[in-house]
N, CA and C of each residue as an Amber inpcrd file, in Angstrom:
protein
   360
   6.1960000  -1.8520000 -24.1030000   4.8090000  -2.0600000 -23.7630000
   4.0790000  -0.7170000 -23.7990000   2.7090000  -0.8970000 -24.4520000
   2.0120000   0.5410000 -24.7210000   1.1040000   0.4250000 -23.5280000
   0.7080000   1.6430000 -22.9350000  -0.0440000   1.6500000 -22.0740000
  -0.7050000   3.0070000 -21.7990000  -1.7520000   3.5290000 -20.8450000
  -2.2340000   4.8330000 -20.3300000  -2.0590000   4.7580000 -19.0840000
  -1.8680000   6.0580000 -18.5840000  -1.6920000   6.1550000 -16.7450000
  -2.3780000   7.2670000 -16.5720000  -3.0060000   7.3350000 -15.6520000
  -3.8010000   8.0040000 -15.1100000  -2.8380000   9.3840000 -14.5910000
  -3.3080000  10.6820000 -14.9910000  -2.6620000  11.5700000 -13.9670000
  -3.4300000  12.4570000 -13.0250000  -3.3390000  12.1700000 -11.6610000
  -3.9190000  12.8800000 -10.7420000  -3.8470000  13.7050000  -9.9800000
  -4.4350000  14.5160000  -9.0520000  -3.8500000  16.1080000  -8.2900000
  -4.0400000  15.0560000  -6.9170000  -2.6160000  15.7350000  -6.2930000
  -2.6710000  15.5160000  -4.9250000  -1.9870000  16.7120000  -4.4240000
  -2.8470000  16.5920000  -3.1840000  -2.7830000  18.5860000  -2.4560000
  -1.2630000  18.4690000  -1.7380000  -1.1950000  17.2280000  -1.0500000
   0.3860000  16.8680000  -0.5480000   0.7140000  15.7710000  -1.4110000
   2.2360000  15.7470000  -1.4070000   2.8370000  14.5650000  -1.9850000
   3.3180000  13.7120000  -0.7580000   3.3900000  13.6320000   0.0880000
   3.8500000  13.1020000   1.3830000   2.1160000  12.4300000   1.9610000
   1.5600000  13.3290000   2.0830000   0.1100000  12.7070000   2.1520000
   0.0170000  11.7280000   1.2260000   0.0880000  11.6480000   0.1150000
  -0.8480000  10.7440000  -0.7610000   0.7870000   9.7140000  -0.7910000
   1.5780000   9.7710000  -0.3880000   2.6560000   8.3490000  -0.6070000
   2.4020000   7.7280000   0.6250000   1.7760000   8.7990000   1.4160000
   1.3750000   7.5280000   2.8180000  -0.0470000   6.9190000   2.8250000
  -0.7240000   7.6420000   2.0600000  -1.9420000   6.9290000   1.6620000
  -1.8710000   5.5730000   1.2340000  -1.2940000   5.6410000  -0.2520000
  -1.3950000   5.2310000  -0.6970000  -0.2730000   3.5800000  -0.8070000
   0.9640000   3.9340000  -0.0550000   1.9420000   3.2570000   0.4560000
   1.7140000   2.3250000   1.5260000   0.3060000   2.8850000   2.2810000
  -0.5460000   1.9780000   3.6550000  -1.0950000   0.6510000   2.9800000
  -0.5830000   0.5340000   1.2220000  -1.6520000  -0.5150000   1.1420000
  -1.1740000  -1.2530000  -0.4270000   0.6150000  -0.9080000  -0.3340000
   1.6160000  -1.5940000  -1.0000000   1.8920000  -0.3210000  -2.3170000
   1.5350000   0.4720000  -2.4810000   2.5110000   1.0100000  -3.5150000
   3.6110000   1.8720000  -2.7920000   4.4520000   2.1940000  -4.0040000
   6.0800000   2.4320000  -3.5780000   6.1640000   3.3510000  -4.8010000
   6.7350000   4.3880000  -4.3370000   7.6240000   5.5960000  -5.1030000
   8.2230000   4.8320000  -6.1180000   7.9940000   5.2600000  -7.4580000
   8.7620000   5.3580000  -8.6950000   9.4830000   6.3280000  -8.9660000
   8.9650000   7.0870000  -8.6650000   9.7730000   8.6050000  -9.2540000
   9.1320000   9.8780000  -8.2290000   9.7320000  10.5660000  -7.5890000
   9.3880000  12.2410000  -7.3620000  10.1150000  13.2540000  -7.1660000
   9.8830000  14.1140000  -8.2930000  10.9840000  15.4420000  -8.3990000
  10.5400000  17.2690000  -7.7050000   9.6540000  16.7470000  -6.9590000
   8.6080000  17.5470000  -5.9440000   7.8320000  18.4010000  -6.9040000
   7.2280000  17.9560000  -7.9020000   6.4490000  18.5150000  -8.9250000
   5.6310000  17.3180000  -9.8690000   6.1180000  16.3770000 -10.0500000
   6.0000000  15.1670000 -10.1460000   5.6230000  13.7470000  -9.6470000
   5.0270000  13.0720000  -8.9530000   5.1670000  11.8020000  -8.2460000
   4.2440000  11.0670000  -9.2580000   5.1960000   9.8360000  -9.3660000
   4.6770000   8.8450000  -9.6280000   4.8690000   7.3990000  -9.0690000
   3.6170000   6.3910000  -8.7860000   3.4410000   5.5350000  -7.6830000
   3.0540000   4.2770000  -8.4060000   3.7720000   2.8480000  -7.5000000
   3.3090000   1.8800000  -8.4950000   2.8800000   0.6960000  -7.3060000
   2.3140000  -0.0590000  -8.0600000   1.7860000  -1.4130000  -7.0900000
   2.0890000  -2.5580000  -8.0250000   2.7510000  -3.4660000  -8.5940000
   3.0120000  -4.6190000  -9.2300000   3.4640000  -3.4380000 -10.6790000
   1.9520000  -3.9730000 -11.2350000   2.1480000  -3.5700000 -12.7900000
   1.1210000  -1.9200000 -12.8250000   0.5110000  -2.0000000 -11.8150000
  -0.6760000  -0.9260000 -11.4520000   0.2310000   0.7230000 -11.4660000
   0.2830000   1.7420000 -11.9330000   0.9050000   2.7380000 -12.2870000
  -0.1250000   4.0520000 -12.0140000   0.1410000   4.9370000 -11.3100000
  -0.2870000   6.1110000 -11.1700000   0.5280000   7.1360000 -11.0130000
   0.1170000   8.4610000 -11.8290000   1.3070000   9.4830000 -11.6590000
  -0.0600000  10.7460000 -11.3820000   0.7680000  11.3940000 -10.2880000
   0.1520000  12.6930000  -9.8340000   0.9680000  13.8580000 -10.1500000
   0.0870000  15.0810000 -10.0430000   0.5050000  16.4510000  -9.9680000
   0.2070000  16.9670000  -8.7640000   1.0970000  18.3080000  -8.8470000
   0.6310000  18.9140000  -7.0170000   0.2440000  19.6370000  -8.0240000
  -1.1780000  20.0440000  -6.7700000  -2.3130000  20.8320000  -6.4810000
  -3.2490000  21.1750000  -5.2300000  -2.2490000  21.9510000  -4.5480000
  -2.5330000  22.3280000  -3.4720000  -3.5570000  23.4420000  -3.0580000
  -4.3090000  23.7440000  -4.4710000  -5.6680000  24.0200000  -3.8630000
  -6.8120000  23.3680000  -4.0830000  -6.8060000  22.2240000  -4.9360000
  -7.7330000  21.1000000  -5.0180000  -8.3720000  20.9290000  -4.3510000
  -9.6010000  21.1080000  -4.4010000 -10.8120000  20.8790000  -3.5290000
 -11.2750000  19.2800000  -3.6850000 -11.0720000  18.6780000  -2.9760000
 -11.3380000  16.9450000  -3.4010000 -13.0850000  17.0980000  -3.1780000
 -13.8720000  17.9650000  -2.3720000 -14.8810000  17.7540000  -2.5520000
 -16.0290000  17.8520000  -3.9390000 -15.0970000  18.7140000  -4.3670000
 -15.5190000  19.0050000  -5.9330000 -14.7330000  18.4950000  -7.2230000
 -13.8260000  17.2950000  -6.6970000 -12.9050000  16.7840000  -7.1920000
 -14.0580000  16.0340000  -8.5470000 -13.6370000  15.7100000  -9.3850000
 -13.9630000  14.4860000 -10.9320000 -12.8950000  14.0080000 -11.4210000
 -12.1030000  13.9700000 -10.8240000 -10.8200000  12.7220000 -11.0270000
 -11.6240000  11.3640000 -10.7640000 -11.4180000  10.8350000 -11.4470000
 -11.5800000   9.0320000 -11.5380000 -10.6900000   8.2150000 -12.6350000
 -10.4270000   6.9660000 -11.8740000  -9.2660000   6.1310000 -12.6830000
 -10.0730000   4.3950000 -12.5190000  -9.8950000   3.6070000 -13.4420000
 -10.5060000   2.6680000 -13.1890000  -9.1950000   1.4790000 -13.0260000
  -8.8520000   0.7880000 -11.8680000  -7.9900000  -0.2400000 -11.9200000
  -8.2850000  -1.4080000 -11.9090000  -7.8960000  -2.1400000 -13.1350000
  -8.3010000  -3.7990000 -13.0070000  -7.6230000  -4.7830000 -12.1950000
  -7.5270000  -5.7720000 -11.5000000  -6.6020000  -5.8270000 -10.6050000
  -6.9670000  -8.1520000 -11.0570000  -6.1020000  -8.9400000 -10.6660000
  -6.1200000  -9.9750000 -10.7670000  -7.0780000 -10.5770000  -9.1280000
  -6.7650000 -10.1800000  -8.6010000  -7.3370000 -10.4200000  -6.6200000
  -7.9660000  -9.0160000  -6.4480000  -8.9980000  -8.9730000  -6.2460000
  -9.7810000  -7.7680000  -5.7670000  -9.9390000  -8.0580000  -4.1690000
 -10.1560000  -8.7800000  -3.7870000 -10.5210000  -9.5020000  -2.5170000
  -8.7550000  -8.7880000  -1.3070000  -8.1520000  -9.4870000  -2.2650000
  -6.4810000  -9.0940000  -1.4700000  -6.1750000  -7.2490000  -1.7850000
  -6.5680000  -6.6680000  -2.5230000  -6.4310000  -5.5880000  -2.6800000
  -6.9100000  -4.9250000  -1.8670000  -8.5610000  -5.1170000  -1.5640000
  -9.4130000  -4.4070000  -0.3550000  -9.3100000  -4.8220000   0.5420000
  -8.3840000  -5.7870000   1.0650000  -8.3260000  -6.2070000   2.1200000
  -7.5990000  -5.2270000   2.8580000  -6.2630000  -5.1050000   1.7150000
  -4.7770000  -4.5080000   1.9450000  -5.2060000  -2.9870000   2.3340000
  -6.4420000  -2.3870000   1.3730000  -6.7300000  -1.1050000   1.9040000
  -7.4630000  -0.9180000   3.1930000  -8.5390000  -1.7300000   3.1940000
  -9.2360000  -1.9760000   4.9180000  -7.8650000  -1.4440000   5.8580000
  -6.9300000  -2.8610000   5.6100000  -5.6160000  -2.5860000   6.8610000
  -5.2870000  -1.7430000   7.1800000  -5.0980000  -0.5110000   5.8360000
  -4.3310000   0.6860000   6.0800000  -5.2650000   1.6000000   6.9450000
  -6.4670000   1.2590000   6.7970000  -7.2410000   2.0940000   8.0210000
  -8.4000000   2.9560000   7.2740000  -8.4360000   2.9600000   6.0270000
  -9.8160000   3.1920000   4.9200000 -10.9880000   3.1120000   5.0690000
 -11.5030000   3.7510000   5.4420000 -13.4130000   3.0510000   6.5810000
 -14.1890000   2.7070000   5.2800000 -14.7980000   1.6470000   5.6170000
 -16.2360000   1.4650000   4.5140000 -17.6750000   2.5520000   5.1910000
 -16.9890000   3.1990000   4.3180000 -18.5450000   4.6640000   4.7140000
 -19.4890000   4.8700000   3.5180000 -20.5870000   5.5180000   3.6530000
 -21.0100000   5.9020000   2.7280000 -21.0340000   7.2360000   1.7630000
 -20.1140000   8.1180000   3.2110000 -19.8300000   9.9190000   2.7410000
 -18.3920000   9.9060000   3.7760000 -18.0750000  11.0770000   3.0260000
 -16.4660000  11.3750000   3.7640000 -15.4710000  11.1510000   2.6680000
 -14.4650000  11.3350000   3.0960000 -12.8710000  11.5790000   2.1680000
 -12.0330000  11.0570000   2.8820000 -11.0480000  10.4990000   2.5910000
 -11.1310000   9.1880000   2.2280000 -12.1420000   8.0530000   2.3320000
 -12.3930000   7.2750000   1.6970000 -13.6530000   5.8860000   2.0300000
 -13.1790000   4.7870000   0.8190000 -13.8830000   3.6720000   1.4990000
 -13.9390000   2.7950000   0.6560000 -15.0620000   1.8220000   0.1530000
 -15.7980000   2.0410000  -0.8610000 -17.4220000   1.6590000  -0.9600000
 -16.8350000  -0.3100000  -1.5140000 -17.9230000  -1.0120000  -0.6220000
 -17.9180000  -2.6490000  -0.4720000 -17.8520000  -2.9830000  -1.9080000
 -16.9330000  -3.9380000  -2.0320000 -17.4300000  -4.6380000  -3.6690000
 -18.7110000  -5.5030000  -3.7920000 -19.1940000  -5.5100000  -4.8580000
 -20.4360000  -5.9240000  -4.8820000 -20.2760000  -6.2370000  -6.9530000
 -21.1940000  -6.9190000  -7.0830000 -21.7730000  -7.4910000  -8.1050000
 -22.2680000  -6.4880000  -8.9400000 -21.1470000  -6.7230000 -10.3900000
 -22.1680000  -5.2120000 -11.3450000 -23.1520000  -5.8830000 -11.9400000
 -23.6180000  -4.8360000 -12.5330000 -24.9070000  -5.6510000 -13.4030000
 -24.3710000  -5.9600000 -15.1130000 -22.8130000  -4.9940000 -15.6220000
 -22.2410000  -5.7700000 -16.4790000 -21.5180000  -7.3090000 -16.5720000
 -21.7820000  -8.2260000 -14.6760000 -20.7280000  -9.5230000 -14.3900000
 -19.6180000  -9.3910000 -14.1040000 -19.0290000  -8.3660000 -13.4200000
 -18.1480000  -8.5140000 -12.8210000 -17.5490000  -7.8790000 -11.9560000
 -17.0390000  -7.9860000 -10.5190000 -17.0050000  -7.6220000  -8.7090000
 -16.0770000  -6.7090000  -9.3610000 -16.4930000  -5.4950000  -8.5160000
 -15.8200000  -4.4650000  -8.4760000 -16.4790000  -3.3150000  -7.0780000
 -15.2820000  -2.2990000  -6.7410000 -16.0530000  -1.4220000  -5.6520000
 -15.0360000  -0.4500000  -5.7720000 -15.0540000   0.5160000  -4.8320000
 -14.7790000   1.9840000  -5.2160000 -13.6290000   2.5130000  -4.0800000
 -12.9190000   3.2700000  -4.1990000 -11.8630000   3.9370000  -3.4610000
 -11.9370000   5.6010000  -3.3700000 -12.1850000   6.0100000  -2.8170000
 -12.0760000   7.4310000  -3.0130000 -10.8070000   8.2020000  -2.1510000
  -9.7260000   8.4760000  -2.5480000  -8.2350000   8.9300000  -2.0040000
  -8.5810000  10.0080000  -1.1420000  -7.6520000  10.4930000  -0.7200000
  -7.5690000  11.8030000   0.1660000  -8.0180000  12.8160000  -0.2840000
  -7.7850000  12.8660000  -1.9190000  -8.3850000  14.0740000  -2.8620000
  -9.2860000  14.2050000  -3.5020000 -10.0630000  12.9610000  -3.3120000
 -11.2410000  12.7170000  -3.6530000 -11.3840000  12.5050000  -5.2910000
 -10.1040000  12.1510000  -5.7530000 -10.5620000  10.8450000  -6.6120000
 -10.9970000   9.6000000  -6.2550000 -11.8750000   8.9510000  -7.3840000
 -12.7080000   7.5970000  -7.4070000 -12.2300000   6.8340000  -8.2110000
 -11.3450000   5.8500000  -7.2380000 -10.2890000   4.6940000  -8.5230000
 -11.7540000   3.6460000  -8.4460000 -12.0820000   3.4730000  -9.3150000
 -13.0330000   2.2820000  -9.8450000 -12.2560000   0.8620000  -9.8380000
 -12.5050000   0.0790000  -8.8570000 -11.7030000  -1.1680000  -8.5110000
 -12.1020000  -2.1760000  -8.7870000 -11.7690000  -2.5160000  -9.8970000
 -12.2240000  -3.8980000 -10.9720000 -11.6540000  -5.0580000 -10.4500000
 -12.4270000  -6.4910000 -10.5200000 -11.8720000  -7.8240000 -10.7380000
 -11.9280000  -8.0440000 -11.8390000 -10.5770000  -8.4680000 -12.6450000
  -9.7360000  -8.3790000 -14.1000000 -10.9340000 -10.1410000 -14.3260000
 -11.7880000 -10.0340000 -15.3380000 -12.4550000 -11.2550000 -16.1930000
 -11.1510000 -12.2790000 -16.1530000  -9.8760000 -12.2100000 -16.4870000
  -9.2230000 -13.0960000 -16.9950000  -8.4080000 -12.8990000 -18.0260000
């Protein structure tokens, strides 16, 4: 299967597997230079970069997902505030004006996973 994965900076690797682990992904691989993280079929691989400024971060990844609804739910749980500023957050899904629900994640490092409901 052909595919693209996103590769992203995270300042800790222990930080971002508990981030991101609060809300079902699980270690694939980490060789403490390396991590890569998965959720079903959903795939992300990071780099350390431990001087990454997430405030000046432009990392963004867009994930299409089958349940958007169960996804943000799963992140709400982990404790993700719906804010409008701050690091970590999670902006409400809402209605695009291309047709189709999607809303926003912004990680510990201040990447912006763009959180799609998959058309079908």
């Amino acid at each position: 299967m052909d595919r693209a994965v996103p590769n992203l900076p995270s300042r800790s690797f222990e930080a971002t597997k508990e981030f991101y682990g609060g809300f079902g992904f699980e270690v694939v691989y980490d060789d403490g230079g390396w991590l890569i993280l998965g959720r079903g079929t959903v795939v992300l691989e990071f780099f350390l970069a431990p001087e990454h400024d997430p405030y000046a971060s432009w990392f963004m990844a867009s994930i299409r997902v089958a349940d958007l609804d169960e996804l943000f739910a799963a992140v709400r749980a982990s404790g993700v505030p719906e804010v409008v500023t701050g690091i970590p957050r999670l902006i409400p899904i809402a209605l695009q004006e291309w047709g189709q629900r999607a809303g926003y994640l912004i990680d510990l490092d201040g990447t912006q996973l763009h959180l799609i409901e998959d058309a079908g």
